[in-house]
C-alpha positions in Angstrom: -18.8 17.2 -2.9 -16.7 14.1 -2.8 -15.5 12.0 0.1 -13.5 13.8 2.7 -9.6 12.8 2.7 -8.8 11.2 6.3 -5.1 9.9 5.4 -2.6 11.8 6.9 -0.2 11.4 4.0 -0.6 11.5 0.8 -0.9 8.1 -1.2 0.8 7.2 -4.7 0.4 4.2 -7.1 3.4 2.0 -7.2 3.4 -1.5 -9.0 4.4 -4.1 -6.5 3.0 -7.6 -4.7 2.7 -8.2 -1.5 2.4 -11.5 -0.6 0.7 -11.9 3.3 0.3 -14.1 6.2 -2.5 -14.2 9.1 -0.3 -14.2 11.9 -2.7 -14.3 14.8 -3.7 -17.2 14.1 -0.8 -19.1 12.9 -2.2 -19.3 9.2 0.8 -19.6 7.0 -1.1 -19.3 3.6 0.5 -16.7 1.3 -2.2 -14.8 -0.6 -0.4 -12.4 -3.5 -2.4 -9.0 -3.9 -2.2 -6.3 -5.9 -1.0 -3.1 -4.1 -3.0 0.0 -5.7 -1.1 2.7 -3.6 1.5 3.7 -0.6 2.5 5.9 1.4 4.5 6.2 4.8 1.3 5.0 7.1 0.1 2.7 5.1 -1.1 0.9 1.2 -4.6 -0.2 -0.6 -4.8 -3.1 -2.4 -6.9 -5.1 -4.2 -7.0 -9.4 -3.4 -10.1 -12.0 -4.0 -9.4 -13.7 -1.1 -12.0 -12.1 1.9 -9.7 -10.6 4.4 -11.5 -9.8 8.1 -11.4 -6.5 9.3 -9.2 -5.4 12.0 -6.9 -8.5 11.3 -3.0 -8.3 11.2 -1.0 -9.7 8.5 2.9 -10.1 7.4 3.9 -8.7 4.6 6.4 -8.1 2.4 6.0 -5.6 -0.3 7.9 -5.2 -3.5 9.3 -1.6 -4.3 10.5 0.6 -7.1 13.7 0.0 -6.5 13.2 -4.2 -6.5 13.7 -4.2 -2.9 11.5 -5.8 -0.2 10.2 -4.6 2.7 9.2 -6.6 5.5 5.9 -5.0 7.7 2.9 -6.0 9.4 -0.4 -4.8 8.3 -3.5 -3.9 9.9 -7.0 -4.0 7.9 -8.9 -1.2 8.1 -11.2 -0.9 5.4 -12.9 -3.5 3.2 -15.0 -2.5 0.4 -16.3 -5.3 -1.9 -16.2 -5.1 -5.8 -17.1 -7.7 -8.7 -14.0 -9.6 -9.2 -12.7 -9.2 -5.3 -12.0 -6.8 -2.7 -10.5 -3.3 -2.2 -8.5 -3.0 1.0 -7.4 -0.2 2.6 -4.3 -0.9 5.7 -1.8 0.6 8.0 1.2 -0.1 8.2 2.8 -1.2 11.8 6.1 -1.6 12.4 7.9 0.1 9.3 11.4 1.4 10.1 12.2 4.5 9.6 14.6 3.3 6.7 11.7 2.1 4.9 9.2 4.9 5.6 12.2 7.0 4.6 12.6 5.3 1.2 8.6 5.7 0.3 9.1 9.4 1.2 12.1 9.5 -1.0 10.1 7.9 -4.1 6.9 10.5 -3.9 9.1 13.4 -3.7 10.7 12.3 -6.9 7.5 11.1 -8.1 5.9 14.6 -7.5 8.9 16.0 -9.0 8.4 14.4 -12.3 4.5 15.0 -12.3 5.6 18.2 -12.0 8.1 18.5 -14.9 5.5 16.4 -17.2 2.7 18.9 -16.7 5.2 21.8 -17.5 6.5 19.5 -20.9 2.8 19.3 -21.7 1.8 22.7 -21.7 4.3 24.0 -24.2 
């Protein structure tokens, strides 16, 4: 039986960057990272750079819709692979506007899915 699901919503892939900063610390190096999927509380990603656990970070992620969205990020998970890290984070501090707009995308998202595996079965 595989891994049980603990995210409260459910997560999508979306091609975008985030570029972060530490900002506990003052560090004002921007790291880019790939973002693997989103969703209203939060986004994996995927970065060489080691990140520490339970860190915050600024961030501004890249939508669909070319449009940046500005958010803090909290580390929560940290699994190490060959070429890097996987990272798994919450997000605090999105606006509703922005949680709203991430909503909006995986409803249209699903909605495609949807028409796709109806096209494909005729």
């Amino acid at each position: 039986m595989g891994a049980e699901e603990k995210r409260g919503s459910r997560r999508m892939d979306l091609e975008s960057r985030l570029i972060i900063k530490r900002i506990d610390n003052g560090m004002e190096d921007y790291i880019k990272i790939g973002t693997q999927d989103i969703s209203r509380t939060g986004c994996g990603f995927v970065s060489k750079e080691n990140l520490e656990l339970d860190t915050v970070y600024e961030s501004h992620i890249t939508i669909w819709t070319k449009e940046v969205i500005h958010v803090l990020l909290k580390i929560v998970r940290k699994v190490e692979q060959e070429d890097g890290f996987l990272y798994g984070a919450i997000f605090m501090g999105l606006s509703e506007v922005d949680a709203f707009r991430i909503e909006v995308y995986d409803m249209l998202d699903q909605e495609n899915r949807k028409q796709e595996g109806e096209s494909g079965a005729s």
